[in-house]
TIRO-2110 file (N, C-alpha, C; in Angstrom, 1 decimal):
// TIRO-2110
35.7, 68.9, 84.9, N, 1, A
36.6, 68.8, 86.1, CA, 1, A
36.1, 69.9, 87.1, C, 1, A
35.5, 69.7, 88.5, N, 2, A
35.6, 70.1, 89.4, CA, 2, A
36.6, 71.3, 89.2, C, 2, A
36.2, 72.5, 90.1, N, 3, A
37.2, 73.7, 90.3, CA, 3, A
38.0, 73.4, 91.3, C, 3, A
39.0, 72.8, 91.5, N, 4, A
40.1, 72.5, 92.8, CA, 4, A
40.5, 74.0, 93.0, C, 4, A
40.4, 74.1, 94.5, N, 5, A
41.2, 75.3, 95.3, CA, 5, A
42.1, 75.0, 96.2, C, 5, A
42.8, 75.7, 96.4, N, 6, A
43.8, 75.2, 97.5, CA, 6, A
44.7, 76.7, 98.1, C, 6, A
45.5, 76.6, 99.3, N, 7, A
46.2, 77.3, 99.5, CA, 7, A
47.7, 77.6, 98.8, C, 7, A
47.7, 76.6, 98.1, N, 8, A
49.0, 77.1, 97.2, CA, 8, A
49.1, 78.0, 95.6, C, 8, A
49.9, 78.6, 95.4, N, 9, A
49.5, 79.9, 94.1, CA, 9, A
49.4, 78.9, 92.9, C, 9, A
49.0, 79.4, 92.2, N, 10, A
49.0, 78.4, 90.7, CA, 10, A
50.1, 78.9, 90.0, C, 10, A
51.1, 78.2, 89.4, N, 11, A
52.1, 78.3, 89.3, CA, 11, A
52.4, 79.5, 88.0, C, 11, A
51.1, 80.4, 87.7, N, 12, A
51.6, 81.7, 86.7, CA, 12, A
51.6, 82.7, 87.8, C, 12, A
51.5, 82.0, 88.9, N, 13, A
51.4, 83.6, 90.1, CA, 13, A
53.1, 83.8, 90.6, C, 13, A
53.9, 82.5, 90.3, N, 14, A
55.3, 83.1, 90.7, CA, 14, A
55.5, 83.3, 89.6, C, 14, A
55.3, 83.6, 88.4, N, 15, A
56.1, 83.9, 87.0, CA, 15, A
55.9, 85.4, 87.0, C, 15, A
55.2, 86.0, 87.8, N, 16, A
55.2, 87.4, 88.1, CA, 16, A
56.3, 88.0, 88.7, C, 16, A
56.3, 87.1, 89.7, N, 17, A
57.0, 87.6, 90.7, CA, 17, A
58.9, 87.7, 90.9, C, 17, A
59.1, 88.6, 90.4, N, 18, A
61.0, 88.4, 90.5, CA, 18, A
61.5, 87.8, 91.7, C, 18, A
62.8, 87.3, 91.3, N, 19, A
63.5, 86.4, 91.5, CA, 19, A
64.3, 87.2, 92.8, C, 19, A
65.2, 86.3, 93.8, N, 20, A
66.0, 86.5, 94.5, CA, 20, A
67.3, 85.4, 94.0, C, 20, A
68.2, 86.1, 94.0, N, 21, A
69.4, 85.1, 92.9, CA, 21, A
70.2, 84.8, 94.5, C, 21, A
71.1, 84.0, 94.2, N, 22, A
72.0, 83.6, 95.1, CA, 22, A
73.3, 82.9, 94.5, C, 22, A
74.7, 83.4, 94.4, N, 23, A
75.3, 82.5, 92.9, CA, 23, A
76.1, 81.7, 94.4, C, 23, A
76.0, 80.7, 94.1, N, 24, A
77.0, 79.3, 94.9, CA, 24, A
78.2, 79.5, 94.8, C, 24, A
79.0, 78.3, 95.7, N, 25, A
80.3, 78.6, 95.6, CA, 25, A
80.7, 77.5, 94.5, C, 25, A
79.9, 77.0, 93.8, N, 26, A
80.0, 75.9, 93.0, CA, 26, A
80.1, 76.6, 91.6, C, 26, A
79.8, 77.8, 91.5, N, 27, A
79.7, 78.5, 90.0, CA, 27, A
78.3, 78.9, 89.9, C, 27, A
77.3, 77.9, 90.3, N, 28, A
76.0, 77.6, 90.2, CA, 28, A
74.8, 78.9, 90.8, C, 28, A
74.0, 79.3, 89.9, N, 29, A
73.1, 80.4, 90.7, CA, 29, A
71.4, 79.5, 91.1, C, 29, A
71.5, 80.5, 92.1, N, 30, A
69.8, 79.6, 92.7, CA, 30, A
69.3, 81.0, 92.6, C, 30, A
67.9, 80.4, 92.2, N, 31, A
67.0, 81.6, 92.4, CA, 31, A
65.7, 81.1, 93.0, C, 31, A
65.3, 82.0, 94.1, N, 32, A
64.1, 81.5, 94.9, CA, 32, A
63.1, 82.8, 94.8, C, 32, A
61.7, 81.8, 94.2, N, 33, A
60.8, 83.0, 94.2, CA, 33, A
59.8, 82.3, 94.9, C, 33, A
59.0, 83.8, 95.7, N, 34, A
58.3, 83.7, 97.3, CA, 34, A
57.0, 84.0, 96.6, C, 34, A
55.8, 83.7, 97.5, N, 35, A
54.7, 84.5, 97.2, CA, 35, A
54.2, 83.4, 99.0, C, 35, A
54.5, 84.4, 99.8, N, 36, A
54.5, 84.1, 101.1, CA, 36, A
53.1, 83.0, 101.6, C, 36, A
53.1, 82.7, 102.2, N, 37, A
54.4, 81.6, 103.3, CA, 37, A
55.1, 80.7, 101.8, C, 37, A
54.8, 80.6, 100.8, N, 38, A
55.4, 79.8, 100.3, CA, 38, A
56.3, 80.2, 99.2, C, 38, A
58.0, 78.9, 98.9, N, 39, A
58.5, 79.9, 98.0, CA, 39, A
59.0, 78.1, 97.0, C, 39, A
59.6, 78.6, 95.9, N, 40, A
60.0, 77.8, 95.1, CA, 40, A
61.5, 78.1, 95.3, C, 40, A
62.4, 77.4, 94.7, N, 41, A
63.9, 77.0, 94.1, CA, 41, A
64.6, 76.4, 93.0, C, 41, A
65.2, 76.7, 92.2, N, 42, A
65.6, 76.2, 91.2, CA, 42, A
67.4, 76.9, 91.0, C, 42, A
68.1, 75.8, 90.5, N, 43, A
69.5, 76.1, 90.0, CA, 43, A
70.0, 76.0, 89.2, C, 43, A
70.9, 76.7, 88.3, N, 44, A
71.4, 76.7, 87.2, CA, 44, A
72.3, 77.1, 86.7, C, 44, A
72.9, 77.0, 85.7, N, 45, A
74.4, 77.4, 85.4, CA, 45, A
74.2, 79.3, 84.9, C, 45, A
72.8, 79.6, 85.1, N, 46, A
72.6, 80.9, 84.8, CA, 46, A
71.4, 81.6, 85.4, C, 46, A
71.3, 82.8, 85.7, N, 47, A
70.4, 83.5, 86.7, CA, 47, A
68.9, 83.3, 85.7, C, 47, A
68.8, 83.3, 84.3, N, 48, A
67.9, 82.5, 83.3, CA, 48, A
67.3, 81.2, 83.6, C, 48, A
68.8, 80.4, 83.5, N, 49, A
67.9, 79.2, 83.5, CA, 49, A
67.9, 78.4, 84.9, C, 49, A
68.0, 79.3, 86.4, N, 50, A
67.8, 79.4, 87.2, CA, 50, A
66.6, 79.9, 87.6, C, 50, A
65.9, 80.8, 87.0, N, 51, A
64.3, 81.4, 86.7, CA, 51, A
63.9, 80.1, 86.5, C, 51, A
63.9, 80.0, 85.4, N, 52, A
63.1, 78.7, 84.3, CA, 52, A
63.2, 77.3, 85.5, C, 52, A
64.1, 76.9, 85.8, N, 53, A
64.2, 75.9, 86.9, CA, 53, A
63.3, 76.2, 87.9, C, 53, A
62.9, 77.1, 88.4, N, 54, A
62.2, 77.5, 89.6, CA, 54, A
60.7, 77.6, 89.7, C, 54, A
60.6, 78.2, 88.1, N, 55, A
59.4, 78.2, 87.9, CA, 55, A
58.4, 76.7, 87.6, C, 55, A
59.6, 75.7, 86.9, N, 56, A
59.5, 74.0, 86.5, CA, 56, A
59.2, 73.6, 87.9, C, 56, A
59.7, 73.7, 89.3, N, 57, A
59.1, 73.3, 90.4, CA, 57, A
58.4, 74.1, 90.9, C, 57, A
57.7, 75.1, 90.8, N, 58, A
56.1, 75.2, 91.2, CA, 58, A
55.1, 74.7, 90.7, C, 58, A
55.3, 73.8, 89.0, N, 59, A
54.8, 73.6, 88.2, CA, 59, A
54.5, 72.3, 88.9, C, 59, A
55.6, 71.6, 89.1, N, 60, A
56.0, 70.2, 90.0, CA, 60, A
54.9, 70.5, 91.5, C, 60, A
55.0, 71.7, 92.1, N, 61, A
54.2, 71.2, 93.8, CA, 61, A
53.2, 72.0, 93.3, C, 61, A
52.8, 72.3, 92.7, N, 62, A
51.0, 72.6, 92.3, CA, 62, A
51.1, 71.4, 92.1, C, 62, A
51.5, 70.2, 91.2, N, 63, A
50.7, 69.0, 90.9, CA, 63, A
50.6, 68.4, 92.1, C, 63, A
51.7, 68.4, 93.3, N, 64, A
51.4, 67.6, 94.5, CA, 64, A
50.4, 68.0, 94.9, C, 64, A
49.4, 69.3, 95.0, N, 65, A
48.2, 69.6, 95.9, CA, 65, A
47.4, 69.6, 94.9, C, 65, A
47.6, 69.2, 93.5, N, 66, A
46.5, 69.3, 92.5, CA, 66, A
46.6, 67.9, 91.3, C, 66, A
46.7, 66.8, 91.6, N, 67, A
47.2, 65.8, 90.9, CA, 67, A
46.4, 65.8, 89.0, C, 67, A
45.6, 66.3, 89.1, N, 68, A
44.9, 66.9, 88.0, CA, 68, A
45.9, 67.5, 86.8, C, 68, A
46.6, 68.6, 87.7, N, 69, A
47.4, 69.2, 86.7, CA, 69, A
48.7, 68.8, 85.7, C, 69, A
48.5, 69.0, 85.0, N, 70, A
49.5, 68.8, 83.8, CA, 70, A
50.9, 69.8, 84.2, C, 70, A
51.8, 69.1, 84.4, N, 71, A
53.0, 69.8, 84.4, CA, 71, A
53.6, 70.1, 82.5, C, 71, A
54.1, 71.4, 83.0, N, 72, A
54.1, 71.4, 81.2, CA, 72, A
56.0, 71.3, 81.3, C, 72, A
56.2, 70.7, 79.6, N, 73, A
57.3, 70.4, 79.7, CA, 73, A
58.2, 71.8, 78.6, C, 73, A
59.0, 72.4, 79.9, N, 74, A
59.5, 73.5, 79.2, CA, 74, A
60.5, 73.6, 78.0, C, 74, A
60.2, 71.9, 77.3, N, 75, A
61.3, 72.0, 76.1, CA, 75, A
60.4, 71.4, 75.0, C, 75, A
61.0, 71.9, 73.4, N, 76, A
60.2, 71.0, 72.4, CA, 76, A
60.8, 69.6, 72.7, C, 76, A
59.8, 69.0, 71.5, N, 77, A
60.1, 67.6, 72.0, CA, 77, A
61.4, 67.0, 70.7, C, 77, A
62.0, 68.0, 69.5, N, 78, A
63.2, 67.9, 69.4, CA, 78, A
63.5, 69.4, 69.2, C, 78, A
64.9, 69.8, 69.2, N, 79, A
65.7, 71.0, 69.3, CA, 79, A
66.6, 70.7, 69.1, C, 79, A
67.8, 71.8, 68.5, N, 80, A
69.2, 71.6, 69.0, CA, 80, A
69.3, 72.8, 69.8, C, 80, A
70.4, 73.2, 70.5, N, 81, A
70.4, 74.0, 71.9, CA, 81, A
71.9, 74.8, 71.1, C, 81, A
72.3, 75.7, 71.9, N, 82, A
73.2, 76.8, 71.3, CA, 82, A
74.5, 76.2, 71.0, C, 82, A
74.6, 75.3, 71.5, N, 83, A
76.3, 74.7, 70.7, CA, 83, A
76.6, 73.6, 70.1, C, 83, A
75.0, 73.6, 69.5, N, 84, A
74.7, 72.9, 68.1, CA, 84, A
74.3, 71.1, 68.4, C, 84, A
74.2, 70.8, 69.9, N, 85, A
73.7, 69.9, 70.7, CA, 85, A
72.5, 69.6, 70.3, C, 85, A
71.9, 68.6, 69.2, N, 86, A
70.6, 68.0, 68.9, CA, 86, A
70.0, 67.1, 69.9, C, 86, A
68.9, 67.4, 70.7, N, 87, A
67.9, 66.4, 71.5, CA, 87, A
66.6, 66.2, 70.8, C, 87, A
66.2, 65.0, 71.7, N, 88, A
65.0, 64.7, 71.2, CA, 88, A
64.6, 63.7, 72.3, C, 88, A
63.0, 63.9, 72.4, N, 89, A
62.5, 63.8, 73.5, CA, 89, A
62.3, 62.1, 73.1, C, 89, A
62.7, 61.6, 74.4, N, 90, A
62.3, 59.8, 74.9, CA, 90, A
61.1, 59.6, 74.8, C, 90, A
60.1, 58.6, 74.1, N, 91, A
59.0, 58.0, 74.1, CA, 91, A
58.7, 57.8, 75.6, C, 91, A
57.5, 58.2, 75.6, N, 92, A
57.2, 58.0, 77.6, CA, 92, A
57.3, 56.8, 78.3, C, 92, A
57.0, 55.2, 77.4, N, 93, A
57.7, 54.8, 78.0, CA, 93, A
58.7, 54.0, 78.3, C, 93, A
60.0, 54.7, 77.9, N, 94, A
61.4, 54.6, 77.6, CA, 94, A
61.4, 56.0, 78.9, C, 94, A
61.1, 56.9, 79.5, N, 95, A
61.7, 57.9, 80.5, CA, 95, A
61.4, 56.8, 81.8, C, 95, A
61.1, 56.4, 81.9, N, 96, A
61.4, 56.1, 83.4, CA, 96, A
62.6, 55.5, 83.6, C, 96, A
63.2, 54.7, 82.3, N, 97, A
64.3, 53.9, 82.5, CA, 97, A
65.5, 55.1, 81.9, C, 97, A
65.4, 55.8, 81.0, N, 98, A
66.4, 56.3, 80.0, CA, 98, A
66.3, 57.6, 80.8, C, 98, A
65.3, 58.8, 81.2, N, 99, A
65.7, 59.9, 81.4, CA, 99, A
64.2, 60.9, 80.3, C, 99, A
64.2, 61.9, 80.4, N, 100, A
63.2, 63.0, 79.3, CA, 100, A
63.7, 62.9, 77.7, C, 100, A
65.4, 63.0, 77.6, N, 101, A
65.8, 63.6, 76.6, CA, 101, A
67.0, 62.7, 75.9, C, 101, A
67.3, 62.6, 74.8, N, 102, A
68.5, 62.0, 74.6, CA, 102, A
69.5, 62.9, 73.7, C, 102, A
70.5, 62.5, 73.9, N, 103, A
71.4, 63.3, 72.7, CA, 103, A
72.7, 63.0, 72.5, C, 103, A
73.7, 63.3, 71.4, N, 104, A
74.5, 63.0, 71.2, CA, 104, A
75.5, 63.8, 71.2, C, 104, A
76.2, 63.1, 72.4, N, 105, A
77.7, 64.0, 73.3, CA, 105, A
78.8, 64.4, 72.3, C, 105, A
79.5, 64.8, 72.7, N, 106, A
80.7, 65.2, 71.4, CA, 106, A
82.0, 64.1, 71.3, C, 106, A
81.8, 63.3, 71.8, N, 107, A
82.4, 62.0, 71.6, CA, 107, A
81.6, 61.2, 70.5, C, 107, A
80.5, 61.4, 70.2, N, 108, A
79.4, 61.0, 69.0, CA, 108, A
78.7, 59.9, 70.1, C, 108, A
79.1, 59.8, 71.6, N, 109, A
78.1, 58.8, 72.4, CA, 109, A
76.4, 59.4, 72.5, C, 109, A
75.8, 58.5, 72.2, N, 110, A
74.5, 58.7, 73.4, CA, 110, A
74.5, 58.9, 74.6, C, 110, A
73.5, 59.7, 75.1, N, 111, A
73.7, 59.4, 76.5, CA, 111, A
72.1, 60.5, 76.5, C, 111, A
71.5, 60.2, 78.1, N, 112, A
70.3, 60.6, 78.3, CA, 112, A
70.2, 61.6, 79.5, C, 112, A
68.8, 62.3, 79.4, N, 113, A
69.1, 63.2, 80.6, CA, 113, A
67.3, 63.6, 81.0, C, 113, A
67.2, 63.8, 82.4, N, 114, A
65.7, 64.4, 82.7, CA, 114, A
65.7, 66.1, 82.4, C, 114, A
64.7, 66.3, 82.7, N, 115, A
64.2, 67.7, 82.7, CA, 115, A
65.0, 68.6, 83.4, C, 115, A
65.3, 68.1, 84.8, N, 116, A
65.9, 69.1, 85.5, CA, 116, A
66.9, 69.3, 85.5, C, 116, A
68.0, 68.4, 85.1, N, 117, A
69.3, 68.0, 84.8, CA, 117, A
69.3, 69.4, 83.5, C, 117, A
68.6, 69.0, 82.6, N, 118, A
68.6, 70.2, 81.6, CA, 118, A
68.7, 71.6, 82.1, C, 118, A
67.9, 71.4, 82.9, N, 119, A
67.8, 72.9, 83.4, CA, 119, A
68.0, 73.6, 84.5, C, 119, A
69.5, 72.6, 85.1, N, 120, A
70.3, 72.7, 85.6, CA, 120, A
71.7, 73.3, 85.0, C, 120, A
71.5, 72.4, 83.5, N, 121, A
73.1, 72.4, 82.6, CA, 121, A
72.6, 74.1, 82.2, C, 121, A
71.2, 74.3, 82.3, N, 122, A
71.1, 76.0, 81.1, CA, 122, A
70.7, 75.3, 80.3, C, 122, A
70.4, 74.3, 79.3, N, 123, A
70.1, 73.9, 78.0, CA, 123, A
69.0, 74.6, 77.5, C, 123, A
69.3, 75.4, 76.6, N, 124, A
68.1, 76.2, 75.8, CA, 124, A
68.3, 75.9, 74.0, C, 124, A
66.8, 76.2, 73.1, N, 125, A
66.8, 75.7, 72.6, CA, 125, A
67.7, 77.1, 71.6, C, 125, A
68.1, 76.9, 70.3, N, 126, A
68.8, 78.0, 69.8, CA, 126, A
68.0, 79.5, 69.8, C, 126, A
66.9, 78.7, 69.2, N, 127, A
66.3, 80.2, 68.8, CA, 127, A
65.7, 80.8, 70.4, C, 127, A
65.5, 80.1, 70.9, N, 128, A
65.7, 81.3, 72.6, CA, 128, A
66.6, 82.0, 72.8, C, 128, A
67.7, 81.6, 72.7, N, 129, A
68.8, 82.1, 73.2, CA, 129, A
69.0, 83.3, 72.0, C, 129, A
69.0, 83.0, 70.7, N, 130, A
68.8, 84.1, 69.9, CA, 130, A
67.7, 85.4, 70.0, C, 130, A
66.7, 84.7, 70.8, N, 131, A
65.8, 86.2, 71.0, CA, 131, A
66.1, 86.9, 72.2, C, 131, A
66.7, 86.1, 73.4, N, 132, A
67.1, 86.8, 74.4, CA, 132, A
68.3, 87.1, 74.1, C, 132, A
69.2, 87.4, 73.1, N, 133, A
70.8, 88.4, 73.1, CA, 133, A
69.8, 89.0, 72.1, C, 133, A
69.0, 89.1, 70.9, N, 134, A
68.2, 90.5, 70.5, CA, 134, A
67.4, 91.3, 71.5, C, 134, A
66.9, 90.7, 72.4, N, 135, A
66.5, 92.3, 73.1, CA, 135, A
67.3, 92.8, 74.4, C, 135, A
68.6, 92.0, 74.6, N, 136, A
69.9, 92.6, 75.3, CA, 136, A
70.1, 94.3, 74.4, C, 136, A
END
């Protein structure tokens, strides 16, 4: 593959760079990280997975100026998440119709969800959340 260059950062150049938080009147925090003229955005039910959201769409507009690139997907492809919520990742192609992820609500329904929606809600997998309250 050709070396593509471009004027936009590769998306480990905002993972440097800290965050500017903003918490909504909705409950919801946004975090926007810059690396001038250009910046990202992401929101979340936490200044965390308000990071992680932000960093998922730089990942997203490098691919617009680099179609080459692989967006990586910031979740295994099964987990359960901190309040015992088991997902497992949709066959690819079953996501265009269904969504990234499926899982089963606490009504025992199915129901489906994308990437960003996840990391929107905060969904993390357990043992993350277990390593980030150990080095709190």
């Amino acid at each position: 593959m050709a070396n593509e260059s471009s004027a936009y950062p590769e998306p480990r150049d905002f993972e440097v760079m800290r965050p500017s938080y903003h918490e909504k009147d909705d409950g919801f925090v946004e975090a926007t990280i810059s690396i001038s003229p250009f910046k990202v955005e992401g929101e979340s039910a936490s200044k965390a997975g308000a990071r992680r959201a932000a960093l998922y769409e730089a990942q997203k507009t490098y691919k617009s100026y680099h179609p080459a690139y692989d967006v990586e997907n910031p979740y295994p492809e099964h987990f359960v998440d901190g309040e015992g919520m088991e997902w497992h990742r949709v066959p690819p192609f079953e996501r265009t119709t269904y969504g990234d992820y499926k899982f089963v609500d606490e009504r025992g329904e199915e129901d489906y969800v994308d990437i960003e929606t996840m990391l929107l809600w905060d969904v993390r997998p357990e043992e993350e959340i277990d390593a980030e309250e150990a080095r709190a």
